[in-house]
DOZAVO-271208 format. One record per residue: residue number from 0; residue in one letter; x, y, z of N, C-alpha, C in turn. Coordinates in steps of 0.05 Angstrom, whole numbers. Layout:
% residues N
(NUM; a; (X; Y; Z); (X; Y; Z); (X; Y; Z))
...
% end
This chain:
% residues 98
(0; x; (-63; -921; 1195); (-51; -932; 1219); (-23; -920; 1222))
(1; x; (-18; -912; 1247); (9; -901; 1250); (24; -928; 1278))
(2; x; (46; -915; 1273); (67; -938; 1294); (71; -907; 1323))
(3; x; (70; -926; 1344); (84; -905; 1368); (113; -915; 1368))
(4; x; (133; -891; 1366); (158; -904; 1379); (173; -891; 1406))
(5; x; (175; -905; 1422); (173; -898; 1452); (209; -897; 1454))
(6; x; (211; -876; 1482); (242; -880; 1490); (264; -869; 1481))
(7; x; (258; -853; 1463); (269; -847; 1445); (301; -821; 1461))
(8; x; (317; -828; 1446); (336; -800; 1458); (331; -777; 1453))
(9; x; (331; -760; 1471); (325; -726; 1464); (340; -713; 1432))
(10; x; (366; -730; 1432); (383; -718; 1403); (365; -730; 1377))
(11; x; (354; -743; 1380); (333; -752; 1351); (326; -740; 1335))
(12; x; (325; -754; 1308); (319; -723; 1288); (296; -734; 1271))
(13; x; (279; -729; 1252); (262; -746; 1243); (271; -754; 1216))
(14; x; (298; -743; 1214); (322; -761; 1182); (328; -785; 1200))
(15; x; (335; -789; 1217); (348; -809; 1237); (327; -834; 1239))
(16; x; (302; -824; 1248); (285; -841; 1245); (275; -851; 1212))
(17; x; (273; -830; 1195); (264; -842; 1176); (279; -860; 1162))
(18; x; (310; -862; 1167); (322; -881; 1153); (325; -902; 1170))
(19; x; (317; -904; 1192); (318; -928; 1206); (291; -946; 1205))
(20; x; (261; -933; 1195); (241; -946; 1183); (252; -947; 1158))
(21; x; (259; -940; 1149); (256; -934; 1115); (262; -964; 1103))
(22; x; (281; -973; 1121); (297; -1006; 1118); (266; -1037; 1128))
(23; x; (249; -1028; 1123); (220; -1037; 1129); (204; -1037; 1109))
(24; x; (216; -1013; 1092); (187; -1002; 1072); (185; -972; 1067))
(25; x; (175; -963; 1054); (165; -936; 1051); (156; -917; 1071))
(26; x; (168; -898; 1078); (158; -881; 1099); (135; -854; 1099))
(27; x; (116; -866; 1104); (95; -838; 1089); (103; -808; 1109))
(28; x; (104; -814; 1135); (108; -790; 1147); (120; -799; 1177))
(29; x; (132; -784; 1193); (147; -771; 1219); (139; -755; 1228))
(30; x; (138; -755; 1249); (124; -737; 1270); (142; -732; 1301))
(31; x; (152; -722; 1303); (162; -720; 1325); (159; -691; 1339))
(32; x; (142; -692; 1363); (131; -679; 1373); (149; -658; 1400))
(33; x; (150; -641; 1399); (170; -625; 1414); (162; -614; 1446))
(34; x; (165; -605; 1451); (152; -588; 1487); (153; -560; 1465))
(35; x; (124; -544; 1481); (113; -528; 1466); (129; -504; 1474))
(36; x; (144; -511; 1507); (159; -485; 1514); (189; -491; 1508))
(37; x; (195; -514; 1512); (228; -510; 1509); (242; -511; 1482))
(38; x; (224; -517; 1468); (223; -529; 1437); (237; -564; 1435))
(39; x; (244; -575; 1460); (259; -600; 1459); (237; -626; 1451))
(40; x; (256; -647; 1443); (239; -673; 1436); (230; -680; 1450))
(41; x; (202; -697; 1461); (187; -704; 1479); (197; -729; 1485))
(42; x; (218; -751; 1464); (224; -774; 1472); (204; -792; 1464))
(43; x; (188; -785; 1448); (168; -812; 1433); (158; -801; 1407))
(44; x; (147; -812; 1371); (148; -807; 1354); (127; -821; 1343))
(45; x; (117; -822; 1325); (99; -823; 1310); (107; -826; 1277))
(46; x; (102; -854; 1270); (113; -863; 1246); (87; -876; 1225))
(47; x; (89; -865; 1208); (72; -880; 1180); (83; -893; 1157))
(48; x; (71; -908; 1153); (91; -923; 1127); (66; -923; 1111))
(49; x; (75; -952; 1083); (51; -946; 1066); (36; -969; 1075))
(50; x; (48; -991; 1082); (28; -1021; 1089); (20; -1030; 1115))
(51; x; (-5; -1043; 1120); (1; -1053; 1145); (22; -1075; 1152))
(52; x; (40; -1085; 1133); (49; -1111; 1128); (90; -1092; 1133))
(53; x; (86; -1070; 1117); (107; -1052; 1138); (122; -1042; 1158))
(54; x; (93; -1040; 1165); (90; -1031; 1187); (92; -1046; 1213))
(55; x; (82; -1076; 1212); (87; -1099; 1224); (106; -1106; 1230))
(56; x; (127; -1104; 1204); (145; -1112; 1198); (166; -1097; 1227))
(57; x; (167; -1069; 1219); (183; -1056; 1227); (177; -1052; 1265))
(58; x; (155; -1060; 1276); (149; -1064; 1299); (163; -1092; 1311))
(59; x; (157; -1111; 1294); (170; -1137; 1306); (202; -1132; 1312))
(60; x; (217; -1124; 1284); (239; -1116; 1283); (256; -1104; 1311))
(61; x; (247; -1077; 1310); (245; -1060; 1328); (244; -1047; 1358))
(62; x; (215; -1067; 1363); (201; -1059; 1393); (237; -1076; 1410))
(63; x; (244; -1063; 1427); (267; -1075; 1450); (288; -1067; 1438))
(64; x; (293; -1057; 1407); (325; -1053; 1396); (339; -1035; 1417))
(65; x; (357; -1040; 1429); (383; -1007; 1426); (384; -991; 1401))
(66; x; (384; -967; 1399); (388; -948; 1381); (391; -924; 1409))
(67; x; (414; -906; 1391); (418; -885; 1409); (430; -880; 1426))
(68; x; (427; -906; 1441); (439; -918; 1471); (411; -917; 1488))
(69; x; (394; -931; 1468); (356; -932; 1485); (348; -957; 1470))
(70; x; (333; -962; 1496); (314; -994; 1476); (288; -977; 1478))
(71; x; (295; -978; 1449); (258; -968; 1437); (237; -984; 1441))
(72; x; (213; -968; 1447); (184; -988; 1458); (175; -984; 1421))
(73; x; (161; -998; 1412); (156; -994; 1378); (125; -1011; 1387))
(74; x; (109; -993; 1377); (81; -1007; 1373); (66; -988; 1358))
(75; x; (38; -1008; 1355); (21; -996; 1339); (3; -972; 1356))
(76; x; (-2; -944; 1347); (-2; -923; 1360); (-34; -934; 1367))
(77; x; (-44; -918; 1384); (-72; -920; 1400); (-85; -895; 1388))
(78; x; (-103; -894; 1386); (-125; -873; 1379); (-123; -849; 1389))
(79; x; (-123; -828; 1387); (-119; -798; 1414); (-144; -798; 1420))
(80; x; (-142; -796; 1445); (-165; -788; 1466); (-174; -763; 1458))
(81; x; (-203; -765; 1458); (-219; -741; 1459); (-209; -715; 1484))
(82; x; (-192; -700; 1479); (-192; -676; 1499); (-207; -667; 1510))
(83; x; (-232; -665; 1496); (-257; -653; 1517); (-274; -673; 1533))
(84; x; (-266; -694; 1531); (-277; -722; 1547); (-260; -731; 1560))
(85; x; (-239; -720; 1582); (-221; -730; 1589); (-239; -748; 1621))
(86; x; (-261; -737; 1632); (-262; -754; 1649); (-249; -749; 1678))
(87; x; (-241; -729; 1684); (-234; -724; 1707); (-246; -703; 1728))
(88; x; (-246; -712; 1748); (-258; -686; 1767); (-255; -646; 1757))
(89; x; (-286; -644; 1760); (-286; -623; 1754); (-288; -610; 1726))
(90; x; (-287; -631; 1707); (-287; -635; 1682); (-310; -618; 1670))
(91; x; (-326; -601; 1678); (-347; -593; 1659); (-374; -594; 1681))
(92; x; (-402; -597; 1661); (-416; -601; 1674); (-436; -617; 1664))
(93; x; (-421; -650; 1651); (-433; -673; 1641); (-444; -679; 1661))
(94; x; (-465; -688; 1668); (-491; -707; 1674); (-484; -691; 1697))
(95; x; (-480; -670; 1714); (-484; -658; 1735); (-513; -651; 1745))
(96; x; (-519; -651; 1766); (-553; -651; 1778); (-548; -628; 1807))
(97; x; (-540; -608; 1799); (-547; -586; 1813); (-555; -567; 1813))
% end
């Protein structure tokens, strides 16, 4: 299970974050995901710890804080969507009849 953390300031670093979970519990990993062209922070992160009971922890804590000069959205991350099942027009040629 990973945590989403939303809102985040562009200056973020994933030392920044990890010592701000770290006060929760153990931090297995950080993820902070960049723009593939500009190299900049996307403004949302991806956090693991070791418990679900950590991890809880640091959501309750968290979700609405100021940090940064941002109120962080903090939740439990969602599944990634299948890329090749996105479901939109034009998408392929699932159940097509022509």
């Amino acid at each position: 299970m990973s945590i989403y953390v939303g809102n985040l300031s562009y200056e973020v670093t994933e030392e920044a974050l990890n010592s701000v979970f770290a006060e929760f519990g153990s931090v297995r990993r950080v993820h902070l995901p960049t723009d593939h062209e500009t190299g900049r922070v996307r403004g949302f992160a991806f956090v693991e710890m070791d418990t679900l009971t950590q991890e809880d922890s640091a959501i309750e804590a968290l979700d609405g804080a100021q940090w940064m000069g941002r109120e962080m959205k903090v939740n439990k991350a969602k599944p990634r969507e299948d890329r090749n099942n996105r479901g939109s027009f034009g998408g392929g040629r699932r159940n097509n009849r022509f």
